[in-house]
DSSP file (Angstrom, degrees, kcal/mol; ACC not computed):
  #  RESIDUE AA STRUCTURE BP1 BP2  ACC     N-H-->O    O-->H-N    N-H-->O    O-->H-N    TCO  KAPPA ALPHA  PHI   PSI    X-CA   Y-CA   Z-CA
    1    1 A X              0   0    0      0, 0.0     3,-0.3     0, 0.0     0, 0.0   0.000 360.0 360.0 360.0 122.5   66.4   90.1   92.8
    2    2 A X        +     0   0    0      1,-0.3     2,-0.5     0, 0.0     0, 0.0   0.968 360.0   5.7-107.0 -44.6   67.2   93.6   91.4
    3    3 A X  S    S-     0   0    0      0, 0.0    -1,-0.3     0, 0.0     2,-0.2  -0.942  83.8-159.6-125.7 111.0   71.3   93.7   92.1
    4    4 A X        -     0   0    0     -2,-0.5     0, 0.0    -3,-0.3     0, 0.0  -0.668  15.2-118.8 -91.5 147.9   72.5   90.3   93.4
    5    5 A X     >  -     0   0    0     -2,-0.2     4,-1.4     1,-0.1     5,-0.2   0.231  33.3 -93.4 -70.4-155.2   75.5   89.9   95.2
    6    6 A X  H  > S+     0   0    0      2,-0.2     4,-3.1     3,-0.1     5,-0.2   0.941 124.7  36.9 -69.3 -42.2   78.6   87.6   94.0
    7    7 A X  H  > S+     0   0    0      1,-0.2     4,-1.7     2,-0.2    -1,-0.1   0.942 115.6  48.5 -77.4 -36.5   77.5   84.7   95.8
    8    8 A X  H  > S+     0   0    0      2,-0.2     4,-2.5     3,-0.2    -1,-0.2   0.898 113.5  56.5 -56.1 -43.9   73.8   85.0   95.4
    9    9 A X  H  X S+     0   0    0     -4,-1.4     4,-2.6     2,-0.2    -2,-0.2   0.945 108.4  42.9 -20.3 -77.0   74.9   85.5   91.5
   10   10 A X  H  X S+     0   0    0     -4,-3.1     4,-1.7     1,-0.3     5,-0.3   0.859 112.9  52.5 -66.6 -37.9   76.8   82.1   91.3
   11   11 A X  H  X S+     0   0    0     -4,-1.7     4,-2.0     2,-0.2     3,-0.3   0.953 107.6  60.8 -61.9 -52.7   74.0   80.2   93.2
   12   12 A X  H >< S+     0   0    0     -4,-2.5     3,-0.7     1,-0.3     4,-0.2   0.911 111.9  28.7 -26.7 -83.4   71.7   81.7   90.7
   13   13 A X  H >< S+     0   0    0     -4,-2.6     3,-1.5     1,-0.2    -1,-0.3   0.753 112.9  61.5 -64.2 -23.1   72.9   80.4   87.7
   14   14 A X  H 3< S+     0   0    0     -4,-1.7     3,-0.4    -3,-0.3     4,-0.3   0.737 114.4  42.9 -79.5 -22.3   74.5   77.0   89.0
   15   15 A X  T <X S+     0   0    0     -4,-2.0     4,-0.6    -3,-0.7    -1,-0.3   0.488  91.1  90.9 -99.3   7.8   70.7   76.3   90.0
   16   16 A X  T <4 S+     0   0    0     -3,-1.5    -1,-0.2     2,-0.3    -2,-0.2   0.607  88.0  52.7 -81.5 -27.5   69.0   77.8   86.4
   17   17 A X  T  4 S+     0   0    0     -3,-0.4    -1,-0.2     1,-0.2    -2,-0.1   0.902 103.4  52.8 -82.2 -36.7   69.3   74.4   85.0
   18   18 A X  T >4 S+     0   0    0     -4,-0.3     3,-1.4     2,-0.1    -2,-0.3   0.698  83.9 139.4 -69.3 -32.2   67.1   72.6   88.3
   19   19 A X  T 3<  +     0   0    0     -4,-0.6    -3,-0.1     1,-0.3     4,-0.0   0.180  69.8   4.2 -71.3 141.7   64.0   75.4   87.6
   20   20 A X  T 3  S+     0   0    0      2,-0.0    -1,-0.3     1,-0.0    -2,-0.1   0.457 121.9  68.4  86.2  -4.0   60.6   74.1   87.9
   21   21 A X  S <  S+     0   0    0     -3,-1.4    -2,-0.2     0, 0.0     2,-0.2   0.247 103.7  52.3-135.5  -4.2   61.6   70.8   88.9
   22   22 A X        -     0   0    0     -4,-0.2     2,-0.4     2,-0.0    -2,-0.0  -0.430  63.6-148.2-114.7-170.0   62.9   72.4   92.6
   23   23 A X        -     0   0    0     -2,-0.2     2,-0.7     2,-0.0    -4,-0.0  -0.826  10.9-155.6-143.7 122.6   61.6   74.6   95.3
   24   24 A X        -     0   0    0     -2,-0.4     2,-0.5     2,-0.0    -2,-0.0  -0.833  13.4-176.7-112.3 119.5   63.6   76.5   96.8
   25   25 A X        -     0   0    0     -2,-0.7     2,-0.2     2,-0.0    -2,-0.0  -0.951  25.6-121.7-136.9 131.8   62.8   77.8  100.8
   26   26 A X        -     0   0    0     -2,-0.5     2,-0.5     1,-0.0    -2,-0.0  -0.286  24.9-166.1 -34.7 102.0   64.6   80.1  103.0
   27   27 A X        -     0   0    0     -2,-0.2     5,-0.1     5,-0.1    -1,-0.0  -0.951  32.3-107.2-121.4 132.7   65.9   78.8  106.5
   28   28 A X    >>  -     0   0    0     -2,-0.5     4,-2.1     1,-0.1     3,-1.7  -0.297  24.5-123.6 -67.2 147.4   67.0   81.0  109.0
   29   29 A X  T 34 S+     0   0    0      1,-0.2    -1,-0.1     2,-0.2     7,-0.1   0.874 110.7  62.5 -62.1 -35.1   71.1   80.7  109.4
   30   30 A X  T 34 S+     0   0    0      1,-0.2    -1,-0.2     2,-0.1     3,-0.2   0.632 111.8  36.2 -68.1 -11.9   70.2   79.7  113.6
   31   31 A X  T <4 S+     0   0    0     -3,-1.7     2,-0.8     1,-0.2    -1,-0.2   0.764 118.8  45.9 -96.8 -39.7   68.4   76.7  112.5
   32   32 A X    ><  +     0   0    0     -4,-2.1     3,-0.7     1,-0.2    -1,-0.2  -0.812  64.0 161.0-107.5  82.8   70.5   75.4  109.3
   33   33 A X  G >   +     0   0    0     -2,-0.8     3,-3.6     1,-0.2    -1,-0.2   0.979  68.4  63.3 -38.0 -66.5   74.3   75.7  110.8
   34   34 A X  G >  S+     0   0    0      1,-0.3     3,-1.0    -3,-0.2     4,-0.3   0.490  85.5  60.9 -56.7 -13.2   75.4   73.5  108.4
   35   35 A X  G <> S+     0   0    0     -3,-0.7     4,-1.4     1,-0.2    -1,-0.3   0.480  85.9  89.8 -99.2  -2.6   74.8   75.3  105.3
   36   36 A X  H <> S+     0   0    0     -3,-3.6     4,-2.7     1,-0.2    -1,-0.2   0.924  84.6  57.8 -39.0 -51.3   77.4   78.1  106.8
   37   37 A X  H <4 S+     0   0    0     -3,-1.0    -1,-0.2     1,-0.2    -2,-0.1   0.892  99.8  45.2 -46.3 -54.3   80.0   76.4  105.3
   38   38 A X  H  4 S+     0   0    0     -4,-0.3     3,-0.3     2,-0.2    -1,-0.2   0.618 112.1  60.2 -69.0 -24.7   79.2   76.3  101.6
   39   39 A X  H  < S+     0   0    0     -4,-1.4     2,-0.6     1,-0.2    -2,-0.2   0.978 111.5  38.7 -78.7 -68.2   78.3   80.0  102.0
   40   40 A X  S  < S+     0   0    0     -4,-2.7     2,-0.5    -5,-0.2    -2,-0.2   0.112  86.7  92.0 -64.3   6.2   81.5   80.7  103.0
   41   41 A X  S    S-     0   0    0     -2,-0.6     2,-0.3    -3,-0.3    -4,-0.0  -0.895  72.4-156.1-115.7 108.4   83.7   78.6  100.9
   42   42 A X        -     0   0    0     -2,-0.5     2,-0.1     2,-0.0    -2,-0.1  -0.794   5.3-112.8-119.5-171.2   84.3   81.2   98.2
   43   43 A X        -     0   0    0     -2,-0.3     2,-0.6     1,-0.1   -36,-0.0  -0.425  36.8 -98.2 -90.0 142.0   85.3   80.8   94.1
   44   44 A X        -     0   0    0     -2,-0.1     2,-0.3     1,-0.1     5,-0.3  -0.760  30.0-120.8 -57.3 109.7   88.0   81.7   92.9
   45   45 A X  S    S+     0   0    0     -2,-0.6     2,-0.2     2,-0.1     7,-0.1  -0.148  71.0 133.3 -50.3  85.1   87.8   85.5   90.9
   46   46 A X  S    S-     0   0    0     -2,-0.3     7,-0.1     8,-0.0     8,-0.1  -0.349  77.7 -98.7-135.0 179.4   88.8   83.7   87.8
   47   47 A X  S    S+     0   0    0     -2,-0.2     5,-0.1     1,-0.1    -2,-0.1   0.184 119.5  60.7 -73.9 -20.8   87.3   84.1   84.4
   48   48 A X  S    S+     0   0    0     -4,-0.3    -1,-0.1     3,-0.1    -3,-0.1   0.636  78.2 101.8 -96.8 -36.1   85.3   81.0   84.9
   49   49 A X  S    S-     0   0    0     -5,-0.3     3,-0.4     1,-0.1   -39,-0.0  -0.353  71.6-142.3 -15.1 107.3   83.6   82.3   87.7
   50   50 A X  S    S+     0   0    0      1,-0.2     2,-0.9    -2,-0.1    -1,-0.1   0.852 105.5  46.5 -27.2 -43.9   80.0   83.6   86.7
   51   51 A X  S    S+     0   0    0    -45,-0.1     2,-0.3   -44,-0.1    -1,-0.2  -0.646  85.1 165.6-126.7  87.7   80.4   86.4   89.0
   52   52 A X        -     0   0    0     -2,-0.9     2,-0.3    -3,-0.4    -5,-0.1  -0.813  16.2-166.4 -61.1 122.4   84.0   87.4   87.9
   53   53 A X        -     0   0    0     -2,-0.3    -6,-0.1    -7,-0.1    -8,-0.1  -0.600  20.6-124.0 -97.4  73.2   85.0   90.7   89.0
   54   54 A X        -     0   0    0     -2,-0.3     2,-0.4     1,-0.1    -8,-0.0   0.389  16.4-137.8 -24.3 129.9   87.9   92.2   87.6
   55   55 A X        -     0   0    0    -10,-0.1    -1,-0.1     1,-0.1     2,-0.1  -0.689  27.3-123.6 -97.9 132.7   90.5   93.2   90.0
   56   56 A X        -     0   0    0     -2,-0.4     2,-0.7     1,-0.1    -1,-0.1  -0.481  29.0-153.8 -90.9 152.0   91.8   96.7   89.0
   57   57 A X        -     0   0    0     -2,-0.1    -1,-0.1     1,-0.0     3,-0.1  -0.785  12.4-115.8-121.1 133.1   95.2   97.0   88.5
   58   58 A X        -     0   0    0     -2,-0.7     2,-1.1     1,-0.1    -1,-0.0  -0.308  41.4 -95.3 -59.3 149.2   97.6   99.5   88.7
   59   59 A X        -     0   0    0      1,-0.1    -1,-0.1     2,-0.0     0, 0.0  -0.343  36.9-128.2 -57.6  90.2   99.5  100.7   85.7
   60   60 A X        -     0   0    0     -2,-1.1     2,-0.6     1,-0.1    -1,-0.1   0.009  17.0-157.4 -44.0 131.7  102.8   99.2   85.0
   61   61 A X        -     0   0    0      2,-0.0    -1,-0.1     0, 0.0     2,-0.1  -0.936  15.8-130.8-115.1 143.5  105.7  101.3   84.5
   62   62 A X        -     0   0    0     -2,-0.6     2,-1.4     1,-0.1    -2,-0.0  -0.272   9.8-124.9 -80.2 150.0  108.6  100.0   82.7
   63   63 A X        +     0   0    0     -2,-0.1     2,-0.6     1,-0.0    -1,-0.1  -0.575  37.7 158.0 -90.1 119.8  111.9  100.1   83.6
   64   64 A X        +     0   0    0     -2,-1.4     2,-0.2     2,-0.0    -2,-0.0  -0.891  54.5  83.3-118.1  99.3  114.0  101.8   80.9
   65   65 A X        -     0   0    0     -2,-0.6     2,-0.4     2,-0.0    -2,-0.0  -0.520  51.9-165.0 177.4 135.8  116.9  102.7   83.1
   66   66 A X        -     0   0    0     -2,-0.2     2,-0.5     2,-0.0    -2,-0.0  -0.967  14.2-159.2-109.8 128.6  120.7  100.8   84.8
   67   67 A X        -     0   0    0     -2,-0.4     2,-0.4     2,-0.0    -2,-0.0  -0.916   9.0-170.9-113.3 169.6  122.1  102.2   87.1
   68   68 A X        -     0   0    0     -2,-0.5     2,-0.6     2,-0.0    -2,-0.0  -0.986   7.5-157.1-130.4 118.6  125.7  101.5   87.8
   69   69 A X        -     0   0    0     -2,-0.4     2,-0.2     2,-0.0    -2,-0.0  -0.822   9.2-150.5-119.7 118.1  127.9  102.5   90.7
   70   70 A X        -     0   0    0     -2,-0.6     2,-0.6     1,-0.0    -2,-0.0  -0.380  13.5-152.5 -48.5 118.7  131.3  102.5   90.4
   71   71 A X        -     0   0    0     -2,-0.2     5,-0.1     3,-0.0     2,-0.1  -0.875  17.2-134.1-105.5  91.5  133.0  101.7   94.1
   72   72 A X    >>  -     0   0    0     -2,-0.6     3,-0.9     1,-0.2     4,-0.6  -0.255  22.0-119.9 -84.8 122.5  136.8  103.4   94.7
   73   73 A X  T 34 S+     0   0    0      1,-0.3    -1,-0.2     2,-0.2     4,-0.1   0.448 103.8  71.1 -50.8  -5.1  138.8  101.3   95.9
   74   74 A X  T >> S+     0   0    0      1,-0.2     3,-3.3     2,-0.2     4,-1.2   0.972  96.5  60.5 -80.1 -50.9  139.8  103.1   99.2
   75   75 A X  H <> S+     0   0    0     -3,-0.9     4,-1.3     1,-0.3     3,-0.3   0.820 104.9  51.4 -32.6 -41.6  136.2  102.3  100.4
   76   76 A X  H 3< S+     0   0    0     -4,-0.6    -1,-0.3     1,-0.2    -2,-0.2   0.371 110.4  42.9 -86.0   9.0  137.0   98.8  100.0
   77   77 A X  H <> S+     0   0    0     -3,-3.3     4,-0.6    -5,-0.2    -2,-0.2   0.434 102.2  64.3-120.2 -14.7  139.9   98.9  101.8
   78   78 A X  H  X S+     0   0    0     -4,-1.2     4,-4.0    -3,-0.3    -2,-0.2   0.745 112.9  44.2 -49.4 -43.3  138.3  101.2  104.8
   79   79 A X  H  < S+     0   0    0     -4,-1.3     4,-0.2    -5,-0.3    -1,-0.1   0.329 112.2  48.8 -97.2  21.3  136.0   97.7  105.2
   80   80 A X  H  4 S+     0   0    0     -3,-0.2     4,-0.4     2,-0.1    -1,-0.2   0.572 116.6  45.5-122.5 -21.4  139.1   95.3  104.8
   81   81 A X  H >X S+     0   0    0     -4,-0.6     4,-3.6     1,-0.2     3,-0.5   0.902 107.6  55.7 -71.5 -33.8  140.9   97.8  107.7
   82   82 A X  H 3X S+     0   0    0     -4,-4.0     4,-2.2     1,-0.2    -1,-0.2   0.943  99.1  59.2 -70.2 -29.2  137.9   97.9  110.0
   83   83 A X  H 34 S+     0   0    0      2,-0.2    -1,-0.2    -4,-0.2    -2,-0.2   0.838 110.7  44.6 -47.2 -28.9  137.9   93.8  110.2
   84   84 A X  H <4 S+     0   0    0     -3,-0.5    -1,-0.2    -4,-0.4    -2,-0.2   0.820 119.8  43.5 -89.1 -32.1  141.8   94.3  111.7
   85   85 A X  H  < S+     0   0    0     -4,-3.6     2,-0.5     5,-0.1    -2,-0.2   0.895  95.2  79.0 -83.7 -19.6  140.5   97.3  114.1
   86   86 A X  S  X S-     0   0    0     -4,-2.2     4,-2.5    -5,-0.3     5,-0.3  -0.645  77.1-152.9 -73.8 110.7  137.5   95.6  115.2
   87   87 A X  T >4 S+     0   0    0     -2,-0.5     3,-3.5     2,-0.2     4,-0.4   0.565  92.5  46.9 -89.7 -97.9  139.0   93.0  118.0
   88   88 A X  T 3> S+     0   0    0      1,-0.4     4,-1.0    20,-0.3     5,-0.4   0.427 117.8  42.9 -20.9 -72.7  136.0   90.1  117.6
   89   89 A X  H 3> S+     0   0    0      1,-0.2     4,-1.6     2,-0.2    -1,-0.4   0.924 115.1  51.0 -61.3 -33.4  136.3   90.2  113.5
   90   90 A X  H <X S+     0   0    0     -3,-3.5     4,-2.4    -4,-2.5     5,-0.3   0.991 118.4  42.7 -67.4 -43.2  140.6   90.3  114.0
   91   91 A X  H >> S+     0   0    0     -4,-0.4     3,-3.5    -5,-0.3     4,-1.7   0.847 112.8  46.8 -59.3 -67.6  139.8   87.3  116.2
   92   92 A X  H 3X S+     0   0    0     -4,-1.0     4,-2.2     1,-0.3     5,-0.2   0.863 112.4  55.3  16.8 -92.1  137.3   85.6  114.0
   93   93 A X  H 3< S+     0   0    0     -4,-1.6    -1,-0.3    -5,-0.4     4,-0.3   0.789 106.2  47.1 -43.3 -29.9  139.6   86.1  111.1
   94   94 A X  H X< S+     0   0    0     -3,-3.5     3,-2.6    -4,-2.4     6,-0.5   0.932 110.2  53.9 -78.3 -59.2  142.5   84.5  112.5
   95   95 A X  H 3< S+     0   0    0     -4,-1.7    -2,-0.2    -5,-0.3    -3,-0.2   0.825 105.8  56.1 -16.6 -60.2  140.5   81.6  113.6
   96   96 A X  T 3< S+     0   0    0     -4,-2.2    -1,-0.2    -5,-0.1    -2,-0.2   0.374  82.5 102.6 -85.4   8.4  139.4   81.3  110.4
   97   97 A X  S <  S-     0   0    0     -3,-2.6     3,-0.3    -4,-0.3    -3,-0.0  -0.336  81.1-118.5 -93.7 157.2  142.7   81.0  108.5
   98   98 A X  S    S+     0   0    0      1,-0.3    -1,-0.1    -2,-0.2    -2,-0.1   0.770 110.1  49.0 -82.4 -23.0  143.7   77.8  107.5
   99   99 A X  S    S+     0   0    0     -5,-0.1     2,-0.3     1,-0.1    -1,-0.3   0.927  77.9 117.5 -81.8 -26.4  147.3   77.8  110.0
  100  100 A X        +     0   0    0     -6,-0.5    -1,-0.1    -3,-0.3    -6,-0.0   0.026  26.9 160.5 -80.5 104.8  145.4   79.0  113.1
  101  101 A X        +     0   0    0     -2,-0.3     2,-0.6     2,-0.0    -1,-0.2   0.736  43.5  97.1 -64.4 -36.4  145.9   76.2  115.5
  102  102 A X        +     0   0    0      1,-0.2     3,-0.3     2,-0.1     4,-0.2  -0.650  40.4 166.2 -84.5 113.4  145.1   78.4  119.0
  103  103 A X    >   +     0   0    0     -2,-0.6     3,-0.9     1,-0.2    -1,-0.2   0.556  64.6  85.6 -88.1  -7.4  141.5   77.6  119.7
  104  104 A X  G >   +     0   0    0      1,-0.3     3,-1.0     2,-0.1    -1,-0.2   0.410  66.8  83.8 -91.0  14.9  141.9   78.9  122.5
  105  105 A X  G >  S+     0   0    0     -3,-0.3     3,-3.7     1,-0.2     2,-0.7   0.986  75.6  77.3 -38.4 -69.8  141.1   82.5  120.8
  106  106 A X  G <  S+     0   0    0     -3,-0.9    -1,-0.2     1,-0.3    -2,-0.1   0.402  82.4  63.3 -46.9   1.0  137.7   81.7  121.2
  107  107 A X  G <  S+     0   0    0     -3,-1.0    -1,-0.3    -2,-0.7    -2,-0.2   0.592  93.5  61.6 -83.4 -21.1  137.9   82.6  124.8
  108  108 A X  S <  S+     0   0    0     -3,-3.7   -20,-0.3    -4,-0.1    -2,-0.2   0.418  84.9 105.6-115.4  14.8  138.6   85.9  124.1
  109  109 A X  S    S-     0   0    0     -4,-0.3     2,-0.5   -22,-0.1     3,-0.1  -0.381  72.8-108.0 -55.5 154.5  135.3   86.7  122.2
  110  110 A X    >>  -     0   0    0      1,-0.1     3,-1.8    -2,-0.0     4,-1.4  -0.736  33.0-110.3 -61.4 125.8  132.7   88.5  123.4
  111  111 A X  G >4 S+     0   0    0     -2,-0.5     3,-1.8     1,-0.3     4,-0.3   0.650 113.9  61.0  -0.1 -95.3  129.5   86.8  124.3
  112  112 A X  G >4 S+     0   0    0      1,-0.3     3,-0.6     2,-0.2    -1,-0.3   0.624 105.3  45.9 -15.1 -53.2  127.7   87.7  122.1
  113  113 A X  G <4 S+     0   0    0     -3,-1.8    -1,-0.3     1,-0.2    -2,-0.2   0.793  88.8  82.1 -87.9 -15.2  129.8   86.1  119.3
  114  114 A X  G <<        0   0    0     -3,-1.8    -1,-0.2    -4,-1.4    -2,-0.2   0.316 360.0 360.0 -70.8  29.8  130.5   82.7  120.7
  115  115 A X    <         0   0    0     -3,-0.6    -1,-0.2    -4,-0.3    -2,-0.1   0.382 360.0 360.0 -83.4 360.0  127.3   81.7  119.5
């Protein structure tokens, strides 16, 4: 066998101990089904493997850098105005306040948000 693959590899050696005391003969895959399996069941590329193959890895780069962003407070007060202009989030928001008694808000959703 002048370059064996992984699997022929790992059968190799697992059977190196058995030589001379076995025969080993060739059966076409259309006659021995069963032995499909065991071919196909493969190892895990571990270290333990016999035919390990190192998986190449990309180069880590490290992160030497924060970033930070500072948020000014009218932007946060643009998202606390569009909840009051928006009519589903004003409803929503009143609903969700701890006095709102009228359930009958929820009628005046859209579709879409009485779910």
């Amino acid at each position: 066998m002048k370059t064996p693959n992984r699997h022929m590899l790992r059968w190799k050696i697992a059977i190196q101990e058995y030589r001379g005391n076995m025969t080993i003969v060739h059966k076409d895959g259309n006659i021995h089904k069963n032995s499909d399996v065991l071919r196909r069941w493969p190892l895990p590329n571990n270290i333990d493997n016999p035919s390990y193959v190192p998986e190449e890895s990309s180069p880590q780069i490290p992160l030497e850098g924060i970033s930070v962003t500072d948020l000014i407070t009218t932007f946060f007060e643009e998202v606390r105005n569009s909840y009051t202009q928006d009519k589903n989030c004003s409803i929503l928001c009143q609903l969700l306040t701890k006095n709102c008694k009228d359930n009958s808000l929820i009628h005046y959703l859209d579709e879409i948000w009485k779910k």
